[in-house]
C-alpha positions in Angstrom: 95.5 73.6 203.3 92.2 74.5 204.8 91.8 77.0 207.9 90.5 74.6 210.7 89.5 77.0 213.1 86.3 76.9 215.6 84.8 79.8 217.6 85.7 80.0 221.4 83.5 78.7 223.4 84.8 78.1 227.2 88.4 78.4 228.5 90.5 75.8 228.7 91.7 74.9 232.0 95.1 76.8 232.7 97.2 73.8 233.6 96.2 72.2 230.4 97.7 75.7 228.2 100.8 74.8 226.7 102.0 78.5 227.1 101.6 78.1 230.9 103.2 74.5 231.3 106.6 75.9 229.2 106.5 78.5 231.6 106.3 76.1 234.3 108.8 74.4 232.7 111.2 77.0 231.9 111.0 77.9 236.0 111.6 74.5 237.1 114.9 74.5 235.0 116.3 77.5 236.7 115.3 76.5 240.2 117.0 72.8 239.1 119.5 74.1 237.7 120.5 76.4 240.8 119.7 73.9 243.6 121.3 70.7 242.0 123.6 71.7 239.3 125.4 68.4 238.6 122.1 66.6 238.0 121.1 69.6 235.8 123.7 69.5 233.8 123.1 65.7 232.9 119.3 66.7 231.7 120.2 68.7 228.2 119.0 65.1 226.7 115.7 66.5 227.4 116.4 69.3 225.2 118.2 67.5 222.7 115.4 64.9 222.4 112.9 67.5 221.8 114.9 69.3 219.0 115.7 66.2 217.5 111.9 65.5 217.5 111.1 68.7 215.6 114.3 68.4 213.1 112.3 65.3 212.5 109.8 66.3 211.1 110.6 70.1 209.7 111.9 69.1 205.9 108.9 67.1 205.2 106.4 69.8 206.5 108.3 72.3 204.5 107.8 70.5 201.3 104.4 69.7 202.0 103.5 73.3 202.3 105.3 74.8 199.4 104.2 72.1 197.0 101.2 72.5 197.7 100.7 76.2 197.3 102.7 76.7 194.6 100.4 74.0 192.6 97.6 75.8 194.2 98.6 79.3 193.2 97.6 78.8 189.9 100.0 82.3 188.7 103.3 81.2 188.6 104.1 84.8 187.9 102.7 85.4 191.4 104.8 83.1 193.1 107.5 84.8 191.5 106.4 88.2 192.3 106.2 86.9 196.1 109.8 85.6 195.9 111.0 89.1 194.6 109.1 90.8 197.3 110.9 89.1 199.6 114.3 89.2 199.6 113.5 92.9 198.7 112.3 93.1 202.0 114.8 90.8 204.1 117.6 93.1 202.6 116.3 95.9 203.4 115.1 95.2 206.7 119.1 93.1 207.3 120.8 96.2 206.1 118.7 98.4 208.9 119.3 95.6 211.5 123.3 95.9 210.9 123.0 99.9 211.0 121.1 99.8 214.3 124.0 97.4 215.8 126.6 99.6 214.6 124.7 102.4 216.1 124.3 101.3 219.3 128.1 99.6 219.5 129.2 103.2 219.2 127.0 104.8 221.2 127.1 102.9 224.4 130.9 102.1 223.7 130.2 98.7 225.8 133.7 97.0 225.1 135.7 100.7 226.2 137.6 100.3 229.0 138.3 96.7 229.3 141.8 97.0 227.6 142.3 93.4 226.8 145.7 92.2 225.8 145.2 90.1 222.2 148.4 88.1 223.4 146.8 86.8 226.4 143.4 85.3 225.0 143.3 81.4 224.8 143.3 80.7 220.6 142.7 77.1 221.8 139.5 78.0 223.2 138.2 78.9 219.2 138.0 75.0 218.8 137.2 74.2 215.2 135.1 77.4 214.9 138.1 79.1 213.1 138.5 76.3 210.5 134.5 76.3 210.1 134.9 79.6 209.2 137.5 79.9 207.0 135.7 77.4 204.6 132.5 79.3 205.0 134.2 82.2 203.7 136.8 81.0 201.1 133.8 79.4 199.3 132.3 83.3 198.8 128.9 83.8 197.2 129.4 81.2 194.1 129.8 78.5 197.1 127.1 79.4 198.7 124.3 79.8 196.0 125.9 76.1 194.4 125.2 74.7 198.2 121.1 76.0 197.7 120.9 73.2 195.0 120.9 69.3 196.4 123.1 66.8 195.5 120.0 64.7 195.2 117.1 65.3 196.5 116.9 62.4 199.1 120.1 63.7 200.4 118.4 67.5 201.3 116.2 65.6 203.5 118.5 63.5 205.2 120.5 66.2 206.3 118.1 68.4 207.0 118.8 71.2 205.0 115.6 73.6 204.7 116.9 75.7 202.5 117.9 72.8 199.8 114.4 71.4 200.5 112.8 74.6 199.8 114.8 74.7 196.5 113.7 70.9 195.4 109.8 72.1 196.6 109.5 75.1 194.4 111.1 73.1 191.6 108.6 70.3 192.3 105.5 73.0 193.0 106.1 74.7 189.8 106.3 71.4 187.9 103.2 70.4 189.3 101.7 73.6 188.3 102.6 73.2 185.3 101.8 69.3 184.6 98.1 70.6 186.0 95.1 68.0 185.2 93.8 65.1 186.9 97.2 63.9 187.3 98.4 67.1 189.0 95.3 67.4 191.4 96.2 63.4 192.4 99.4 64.0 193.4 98.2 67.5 195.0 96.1 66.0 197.3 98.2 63.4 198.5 100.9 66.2 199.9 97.7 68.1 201.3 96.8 64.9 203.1 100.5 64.3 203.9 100.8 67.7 205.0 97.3 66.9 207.6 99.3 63.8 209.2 102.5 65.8 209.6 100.7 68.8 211.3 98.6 66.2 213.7 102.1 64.6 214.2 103.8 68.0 214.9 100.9 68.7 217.0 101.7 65.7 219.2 105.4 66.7 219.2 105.1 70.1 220.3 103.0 68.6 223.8 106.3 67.7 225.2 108.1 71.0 224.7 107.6 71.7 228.1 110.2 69.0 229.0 112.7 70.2 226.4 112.6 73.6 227.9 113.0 72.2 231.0 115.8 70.4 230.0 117.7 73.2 227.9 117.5 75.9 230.8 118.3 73.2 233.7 121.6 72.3 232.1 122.3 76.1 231.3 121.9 77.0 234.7 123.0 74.3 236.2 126.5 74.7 233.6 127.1 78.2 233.8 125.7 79.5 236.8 123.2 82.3 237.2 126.1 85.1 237.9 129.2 84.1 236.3 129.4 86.0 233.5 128.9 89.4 235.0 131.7 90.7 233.5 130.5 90.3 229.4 126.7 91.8 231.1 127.1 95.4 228.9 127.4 93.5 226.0 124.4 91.0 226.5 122.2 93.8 227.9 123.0 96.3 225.3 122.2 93.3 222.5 119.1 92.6 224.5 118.0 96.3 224.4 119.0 96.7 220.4 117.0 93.6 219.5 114.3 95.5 221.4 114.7 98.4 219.7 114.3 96.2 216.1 110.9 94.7 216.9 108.7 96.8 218.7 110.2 100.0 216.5 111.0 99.2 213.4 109.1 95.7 212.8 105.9 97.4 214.9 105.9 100.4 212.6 106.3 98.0 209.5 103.3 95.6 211.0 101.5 99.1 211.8 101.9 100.0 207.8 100.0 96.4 207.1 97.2 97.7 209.2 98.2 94.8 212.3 99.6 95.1 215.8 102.7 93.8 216.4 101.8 93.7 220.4 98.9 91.0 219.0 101.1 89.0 216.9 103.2 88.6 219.7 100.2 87.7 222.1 98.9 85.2 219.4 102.5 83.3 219.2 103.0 83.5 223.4 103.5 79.8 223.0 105.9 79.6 220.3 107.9 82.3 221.4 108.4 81.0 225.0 109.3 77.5 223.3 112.0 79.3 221.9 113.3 81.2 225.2 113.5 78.1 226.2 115.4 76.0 224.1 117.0 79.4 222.2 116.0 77.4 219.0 113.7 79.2 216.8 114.0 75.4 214.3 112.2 73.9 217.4 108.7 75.6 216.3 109.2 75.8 212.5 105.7 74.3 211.2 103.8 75.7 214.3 104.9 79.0 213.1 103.9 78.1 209.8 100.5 76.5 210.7 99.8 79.6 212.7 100.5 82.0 209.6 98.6 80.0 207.6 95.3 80.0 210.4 96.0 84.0 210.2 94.8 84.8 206.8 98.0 84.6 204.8 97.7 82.1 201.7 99.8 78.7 202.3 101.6 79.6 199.1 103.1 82.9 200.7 103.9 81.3 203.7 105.8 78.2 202.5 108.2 80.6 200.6 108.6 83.5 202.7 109.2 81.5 206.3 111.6 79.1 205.1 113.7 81.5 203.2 113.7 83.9 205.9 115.3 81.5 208.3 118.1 81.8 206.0 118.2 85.1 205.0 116.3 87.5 207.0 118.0 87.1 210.7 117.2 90.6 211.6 118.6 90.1 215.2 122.0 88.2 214.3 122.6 91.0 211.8 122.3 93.5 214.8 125.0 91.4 217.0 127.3 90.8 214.0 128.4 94.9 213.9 127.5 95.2 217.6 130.1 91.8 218.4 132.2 93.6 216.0 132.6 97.0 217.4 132.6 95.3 221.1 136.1 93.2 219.7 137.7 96.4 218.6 136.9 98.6 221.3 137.9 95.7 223.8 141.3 95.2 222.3 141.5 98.8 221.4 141.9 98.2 218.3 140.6 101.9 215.7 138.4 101.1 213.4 138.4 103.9 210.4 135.4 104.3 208.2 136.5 102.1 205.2 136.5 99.6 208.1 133.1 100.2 208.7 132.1 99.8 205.3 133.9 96.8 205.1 132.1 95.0 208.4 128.7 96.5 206.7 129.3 94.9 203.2 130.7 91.9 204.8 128.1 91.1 207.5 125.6 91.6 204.6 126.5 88.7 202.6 127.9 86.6 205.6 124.8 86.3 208.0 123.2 85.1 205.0 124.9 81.8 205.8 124.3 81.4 209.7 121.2 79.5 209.7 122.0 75.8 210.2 125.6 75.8 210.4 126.7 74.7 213.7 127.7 77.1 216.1 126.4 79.4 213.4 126.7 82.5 215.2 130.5 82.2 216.1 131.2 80.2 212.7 129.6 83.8 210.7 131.1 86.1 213.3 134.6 84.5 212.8 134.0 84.8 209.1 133.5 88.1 209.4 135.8 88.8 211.2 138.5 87.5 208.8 137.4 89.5 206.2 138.3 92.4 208.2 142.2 92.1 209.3 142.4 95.5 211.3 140.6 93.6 213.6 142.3 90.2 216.0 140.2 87.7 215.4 141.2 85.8 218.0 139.1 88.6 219.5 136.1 86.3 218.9 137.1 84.4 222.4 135.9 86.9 224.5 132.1 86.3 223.3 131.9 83.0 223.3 131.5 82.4 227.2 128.0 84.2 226.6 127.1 83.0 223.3 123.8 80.9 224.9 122.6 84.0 226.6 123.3 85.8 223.9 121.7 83.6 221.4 118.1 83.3 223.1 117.8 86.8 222.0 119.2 85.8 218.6 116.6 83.4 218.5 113.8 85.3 219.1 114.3 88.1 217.1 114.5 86.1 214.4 111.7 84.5 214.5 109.8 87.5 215.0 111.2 89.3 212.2 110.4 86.4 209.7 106.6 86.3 211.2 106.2 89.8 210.8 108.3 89.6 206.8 105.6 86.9 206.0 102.8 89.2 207.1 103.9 92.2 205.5 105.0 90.4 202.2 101.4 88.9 202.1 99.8 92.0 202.7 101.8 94.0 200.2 101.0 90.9 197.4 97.4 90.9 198.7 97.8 87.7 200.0 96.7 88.6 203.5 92.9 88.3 204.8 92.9 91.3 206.4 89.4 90.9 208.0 90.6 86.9 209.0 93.7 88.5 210.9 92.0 91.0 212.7 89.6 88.5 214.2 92.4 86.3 214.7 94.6 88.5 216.7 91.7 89.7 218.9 91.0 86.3 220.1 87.3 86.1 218.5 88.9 83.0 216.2 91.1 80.1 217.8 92.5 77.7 216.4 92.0 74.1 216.3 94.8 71.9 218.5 96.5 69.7 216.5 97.2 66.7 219.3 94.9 64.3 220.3 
């Protein structure tokens, strides 16, 4: 996959910047959503539409990309060595994600005081969650590593799973690799031309997130009201302040150990990031993210690996709520937690947020999970976070994404896969990249 990148020359106009019409976008849902909530609330098609669009297209992309730099790797051993590195790294950086939320949950102390009586919270209001997560976790890890592997592999696309995709891609890349010859190179440059018709397309697509931010915070606001949920506020703020924490300490010093600036990166994906504030979707900018990586200097082979793997198992900032919602159950019901209990919600949250990405009301599904694996706690505890699950999951959102961004950088620069010189110019805005709608 080439670098298609061209020199800035004059400034777009701003109404035409993508960044500045999600923006607009993303105002225009609150002041909607405020003024005329019934109409609001009938406008989430918008959003829908637009995430349907980009679910769409993300399995196909996906392939494209790992196919094609696997076969173009040439070392199999060094894709292997990249795969290593990591899930090295996502456990490590997970494991410091949990701690931090565990940290915080006891320093702050934000569910003290609100003495909630377990008999009196609505079970009914858990829906199927429960159920969701009781087969989640009676499977345990021999259920989960059998549902990486596809049925078939036309059935991983239909439904969308990335990671089984991924899993039929590197299977497919290192056969290629291996088949080389004229033969291999024809079918390798089919997927890279494939791959340039799904970006243009994706390009296209990504023109109308403005709407489908619109749509998403309009019916949010226009649902839940700016100020009813005042009472859950320490919880949300204290999330928002530990995800916070994560990126620009932890994830900055990491990007400041690959010689980068975190601050830049962020700059550089304004767009994407706001996309995702929007919609609290990081799916909805999946092969952006991974075009954008690419156009940075880090080889196509590194980023087809490490992004889609980390969307399933390095979620730095739904590690941090899983102890933090934890902690804020068992203080709020006062129920003591003693340090084998601690250990427990560590080793549990380890393997369970493993399994959040792309199971439905993933965060409350793996919470519940969790939280059943841990009986001095009530799980029926769980219905006190749900009424701020969105607002809590924009965060969520976001600090996942930037924590798999920063993972692919730093496992490309630690495998030498990194242009070092190419990202430097990149983040200082001396090299744009090319748009990708006509």
């Amino acid at each position: 996959m080439s670098h298609a990148a061209t020199l800035p020359t004059e400034r777009a106009p701003l109404h035409k910047s993508l960044f500045v019409q999600v923006i607009a976008g993303l105002l225009a849902g609150i002041l909607v959503g405020a003024l005329a909530p019934g109409f609001a609330a009938e406008l989430k098609i918008l959003s829908d539409a637009f995430l349907r669009l980009i679910a769409m297209i993300v399995a196909p992309i996906v392939f494209c990309v790992v196919v094609h730099g696997i076969a173009g790797a040439g070392d199999l051993g060094k894709v292997g060595r990249v795969g290593v590195k990591a899930l090295i790294y996502f456990e490590v950086m997970t494991s410091l994600a949990l701690l931090l939320g565990l940290g915080l949950a006891y320093l702050v102390g934000p569910g003290h005081g609100m003495n909630i009586d377990v008999a009196s919270l609505d079970a009914g209001a858990l829906g199927g969650y429960a159920d969701s997560a009781q087969k989640l976790q009676g499977g345990g890890i021999a259920h989960f590593l059998l549902a990486i592997i596809p049925k078939t592999a036309f059935d991983a696309f239909a439904r969308n799973d990335v990671l089984q995709v991924l899993f039929f891609a590197v299977l497919f890349g290192v056969s290629l690799a291996l088949v080389g010859g004229e033969k291999a190179r024809a079918v390798s440059g089919l997927i890279d031309a494939l791959s340039t018709v799904l970006f243009k397309a994706m390009g296209l697509i990504v023109r109308v997130a403005p709407l489908g931010v619109f749509g998403a915070v309009a019916y949010t606001v226009g649902r839940y009201g700016i100020g009813s949920l005042a009472q859950l506020l320490s919880l949300v703020a204290l999330f928002y302040l530990a995800v916070a924490l994560f990126v620009f300490m932890i994830l900055g010093a990491v990007m400041r150990l690959a010689g980068l600036s975190l601050v830049k990166l962020l700059i550089y994906l304004r767009e994407e990031l706001t996309i995702v504030l929007g919609t609290s979707s990081s799916d909805a900018v999946l092969p952006q993210i991974m075009r954008k990586l690419v156009h940075l200097g880090v080889k196509d082979s590194t980023v087809g690996l490490v992004v889609p793997t980390g969307y399933s198992f390095n979620l730095d900032a739904f590690s941090i709520y899983l102890t933090l919602a934890v902690v804020f159950i068992a203080q709020a019901t006062n129920t003591p937690l003693s340090f084998s209990d601690l250990m427990l919600v560590l080793g549990v949250s380890l393997v369970t947020s493993k399994g959040a990405h792309g199971v439905p009301g993933s965060a409350i599904v793996i919470l519940a999970a969790t939280l059943n694996a841990v009986p001095s706690i009530p799980a029926i505890g769980l219905v006190l976070v749900l009424s701020v699950d969105w607002f809590v999951g924009i965060a969520r959102s976001l600090g996942n994404l930037i924590g798999n961004c920063v993972a692919t950088v730093v496992v490309a620069a630690w495998e030498g896969d990194l242009d070092r010189e190419r990202a430097v110019r990149v983040l200082d805005g001396r090299e744009s990249l090319e748009p990708t709608a006509v």
